[in-house]
N, C-alpha and C positions, 0 to 999 in steps of 0.2 A: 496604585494603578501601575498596569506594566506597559511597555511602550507598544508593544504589539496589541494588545487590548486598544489603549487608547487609537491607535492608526488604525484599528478595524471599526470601532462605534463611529469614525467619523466617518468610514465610506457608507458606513449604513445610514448613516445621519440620525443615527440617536445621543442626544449628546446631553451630558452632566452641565448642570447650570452653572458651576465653577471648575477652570482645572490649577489648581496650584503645581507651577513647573518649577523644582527647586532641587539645588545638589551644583555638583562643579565639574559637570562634563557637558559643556555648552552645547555640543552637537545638537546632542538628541530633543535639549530644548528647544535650540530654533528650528531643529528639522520639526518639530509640532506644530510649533507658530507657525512657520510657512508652511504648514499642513491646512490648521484652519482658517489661514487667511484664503488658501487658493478652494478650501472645498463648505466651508460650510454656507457661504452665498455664493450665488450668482452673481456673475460682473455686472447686470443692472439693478442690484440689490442693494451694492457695496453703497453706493452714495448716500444713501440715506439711511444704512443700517451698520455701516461697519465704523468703528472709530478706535485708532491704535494711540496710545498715550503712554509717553516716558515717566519712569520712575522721576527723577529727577526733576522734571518741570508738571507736574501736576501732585494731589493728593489724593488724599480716600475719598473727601464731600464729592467731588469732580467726579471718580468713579463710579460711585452708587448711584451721584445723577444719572450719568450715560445709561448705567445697567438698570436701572429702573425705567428707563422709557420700554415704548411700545415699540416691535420691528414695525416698519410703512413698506407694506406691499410685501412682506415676505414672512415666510414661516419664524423666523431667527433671528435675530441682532447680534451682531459681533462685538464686543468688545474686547481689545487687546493689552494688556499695561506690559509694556518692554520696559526691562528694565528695572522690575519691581524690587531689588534689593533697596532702591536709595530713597523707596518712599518714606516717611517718616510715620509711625504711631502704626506701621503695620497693623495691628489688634484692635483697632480699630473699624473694621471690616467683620466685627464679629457680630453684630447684628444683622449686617447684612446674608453671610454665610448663614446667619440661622433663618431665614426667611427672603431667599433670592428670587427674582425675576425669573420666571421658567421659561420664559420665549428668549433670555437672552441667555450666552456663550459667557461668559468672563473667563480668560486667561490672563494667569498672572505669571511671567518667568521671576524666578529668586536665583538668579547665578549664582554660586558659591556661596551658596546659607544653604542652612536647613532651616527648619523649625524648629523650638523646643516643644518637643511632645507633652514635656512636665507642663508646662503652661498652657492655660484655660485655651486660648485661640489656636496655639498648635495640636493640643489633642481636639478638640471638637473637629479642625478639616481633615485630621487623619480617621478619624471615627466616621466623618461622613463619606468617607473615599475618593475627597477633593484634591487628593497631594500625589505626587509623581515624582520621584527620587531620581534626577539621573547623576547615576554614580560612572566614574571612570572604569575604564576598562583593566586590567591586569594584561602586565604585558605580555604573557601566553596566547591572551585570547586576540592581540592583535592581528598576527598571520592571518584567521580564521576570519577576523571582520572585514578585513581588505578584500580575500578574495570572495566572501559573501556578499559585497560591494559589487566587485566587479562583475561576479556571476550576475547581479538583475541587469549587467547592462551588456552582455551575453561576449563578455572579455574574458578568456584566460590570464593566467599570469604563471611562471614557472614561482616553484617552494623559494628558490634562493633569491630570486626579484622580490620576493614576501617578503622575507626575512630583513635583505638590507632596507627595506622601507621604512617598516616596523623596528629597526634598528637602527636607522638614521633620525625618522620622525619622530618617534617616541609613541608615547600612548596621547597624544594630542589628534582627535581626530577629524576637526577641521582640519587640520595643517595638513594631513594624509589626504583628506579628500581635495582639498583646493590642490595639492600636489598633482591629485592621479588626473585630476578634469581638464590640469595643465599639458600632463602628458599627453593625454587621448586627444587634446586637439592639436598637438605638436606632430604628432606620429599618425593619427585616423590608421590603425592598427587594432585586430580583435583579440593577439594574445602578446603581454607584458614579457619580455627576458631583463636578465641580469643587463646585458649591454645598453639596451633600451635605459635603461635606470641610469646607469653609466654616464650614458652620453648626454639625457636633456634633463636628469635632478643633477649630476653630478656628485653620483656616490660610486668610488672608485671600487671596484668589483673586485681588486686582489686585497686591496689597503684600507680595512675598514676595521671596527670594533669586531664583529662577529670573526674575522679571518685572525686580529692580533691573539682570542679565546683560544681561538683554534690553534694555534702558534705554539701559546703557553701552556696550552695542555697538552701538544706533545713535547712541549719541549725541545722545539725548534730554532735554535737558537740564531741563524741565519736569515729566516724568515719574520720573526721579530724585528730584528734590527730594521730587517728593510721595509717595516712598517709603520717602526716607532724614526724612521728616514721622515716617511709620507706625513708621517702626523707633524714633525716638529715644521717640516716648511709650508704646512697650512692648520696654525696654532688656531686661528680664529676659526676654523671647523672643527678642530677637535683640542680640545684645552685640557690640562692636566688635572684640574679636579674632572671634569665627566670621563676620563679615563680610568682612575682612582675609582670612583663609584661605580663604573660599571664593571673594573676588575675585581672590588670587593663581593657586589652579588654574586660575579660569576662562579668565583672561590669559595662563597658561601655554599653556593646548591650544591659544587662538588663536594662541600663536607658533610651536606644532610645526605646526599645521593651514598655519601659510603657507609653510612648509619641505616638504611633501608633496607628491608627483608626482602629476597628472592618474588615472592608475591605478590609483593606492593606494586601499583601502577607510578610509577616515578616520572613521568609527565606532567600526569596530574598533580602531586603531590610537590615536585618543584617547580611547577607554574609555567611550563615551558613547553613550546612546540616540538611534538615527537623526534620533527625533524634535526633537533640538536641531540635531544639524546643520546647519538653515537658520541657524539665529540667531550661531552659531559663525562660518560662510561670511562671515554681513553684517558682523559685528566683525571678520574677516580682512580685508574690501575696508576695514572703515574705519580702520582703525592699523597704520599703517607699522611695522617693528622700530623704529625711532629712537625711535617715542613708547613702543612696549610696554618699551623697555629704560628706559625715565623714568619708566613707569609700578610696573614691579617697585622699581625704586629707591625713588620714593612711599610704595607697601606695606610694604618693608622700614622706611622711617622710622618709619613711624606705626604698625606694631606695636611698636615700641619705645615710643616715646611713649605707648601705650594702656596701656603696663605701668610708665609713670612715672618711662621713662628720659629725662633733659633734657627733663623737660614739667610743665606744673602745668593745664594745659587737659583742662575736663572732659571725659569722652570724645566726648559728644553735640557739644559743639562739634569735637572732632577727625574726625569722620565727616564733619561738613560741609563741613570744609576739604579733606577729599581728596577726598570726590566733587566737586566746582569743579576740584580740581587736574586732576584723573583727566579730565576734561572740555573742560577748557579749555588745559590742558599746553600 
């Protein structure tokens, strides 16, 4: 099942007698759950027909009772199990999956599991079309969800406010949305700037991860410093391993980006919004493979070191030493 499917059968109110919500990108799960809790009854339906139960403090007998009843006074029964990773005997449910209560709803979320398809109970809900996979997102497609976001709630936002969001946030997209819901009621503003970010998330708009990229792949060796300034006097926002890891991707795609043929869509292909593409292009014309394979080497050393392997150097001074390496190699 895809998420857009399942959000359209529920305005139409045709609904599958079970929905297995499972995979490790929470969003999209609970935006389902508080999908069918707010539409498939009516608020004076809920009393007597909707019943939501924790993984953790109930079981399957509990369940199948609830979903075996009769809705009272309504088309539907809800029932909701949040939580459902910490049920115990999960497979157990497999009688009921083969022969469910048609009046009622059962959702079950599975946070951070899947299913084993090889196994009897995993393959029959995926055979019967009761599973919903929500996978995370790649962090290309972040930009694009944010302002997809804000577009239903008829907000602008400018590309470089995308970018450090999706570059600060991560690909966690609760975290992105409680952020942006935080914004919009801080600001009651209909289009997002870089400054706007600035001033109420507090992501500095010259001295970030995407601007140090940008630095190092021209090779600006003034502008680093005064970044890797920004980072060391606020280490608990930006730490030497998420630095290390995010300069190693970055070095990566420059060394697929120089291995790509003239016709290739290189966006696509390295996972990234158009919008970097210039800056990726200008770190491809300036480092050769010989230096990027010195430079991975670099990175590998000094993650080790950051984790106090053969090192007694504080991390702050270990950042410094590699951005000069990184630099001057």
């Amino acid at each position: 099942m895809k998420y857009k499917d399942i959000v359209l059968s529920i305005k139409k109110k045709k609904f599958l007698p079970i929905y297995f919500l499972s995979g490790d990108e929470k969003y999209f799960i609970d935006e389902l759950i508080n999908f069918f809790i707010e539409s498939v009854l009516e608020e004076e339906e809920k009393i007597f027909n909707q019943v939501i139960l924790y993984g953790k403090d109930t079981n399957i007998d509990q369940i199948v009772a609830e979903s075996k009843q009769f809705p009272i006074g309504a088309k539907n029964r809800l029932v909701v199990v949040k939580e459902g990773q910490n049920l115990k005997n999960i497979d157990e449910l497999e009688t009921y999956i083969n022969n469910p209560q048609k009046s009622t709803v059962l959702v079950i979320s599975y946070f951070n599991k899947t299913l084993d398809k090889r196994k009897k109970f995993g393959k029959n809900l995926h055979n019967l079309g009761f599973v919903f996979e929500s996978k995370k997102l790649y962090d290309n497609q972040i930009p694009n969800w944010i302002e997809s976001y804000l577009d239903k709630k008829k907000i602008t936002i400018d590309t470089k406010a995308t970018i450090l969001l999706s570059e600060y946030l991560g690909n966690n997209l609760s975290k992105i949305k409680n952020e942006i819901e935080k914004l919009l009621i801080i600001v009651k503003k209909n289009h997002i700037t870089p400054l706007l970010i600035e001033k109420h998330i507090g992501i500095n708009n010259d001295y970030n991860l995407f601007e140090l990229q940008n630095a190092l792949g021209e090779k600006n060796y003034k502008k680093v410093s005064q970044i890797i300034s920004h980072f060391i006097s606020n280490e608990k926002k930006y730490n030497i391993v998420s630095i290390i890891s995010n300069l190693f991707y970055f070095f990566q795609k420059i060394f697929l980006l120089k291995s790509l043929k003239k016709n290739e869509n290189a966006s696509t292909i390295l996972r990234i919004h158009p919008f970097f593409l210039k800056q990726y292009q200008k770190a491809a014309f300036s480092y050769s493979n010989k230096e990027l394979f010195h430079i991975f080497e670099l990175l590998k050393n000094y993650d080790l070191k950051s984790k106090g392997v053969n090192n007694k150097v504080k991390n702050k001074e270990l950042i410094k030493e590699l951005m000069l390496k990184i630099i001057l190699h």
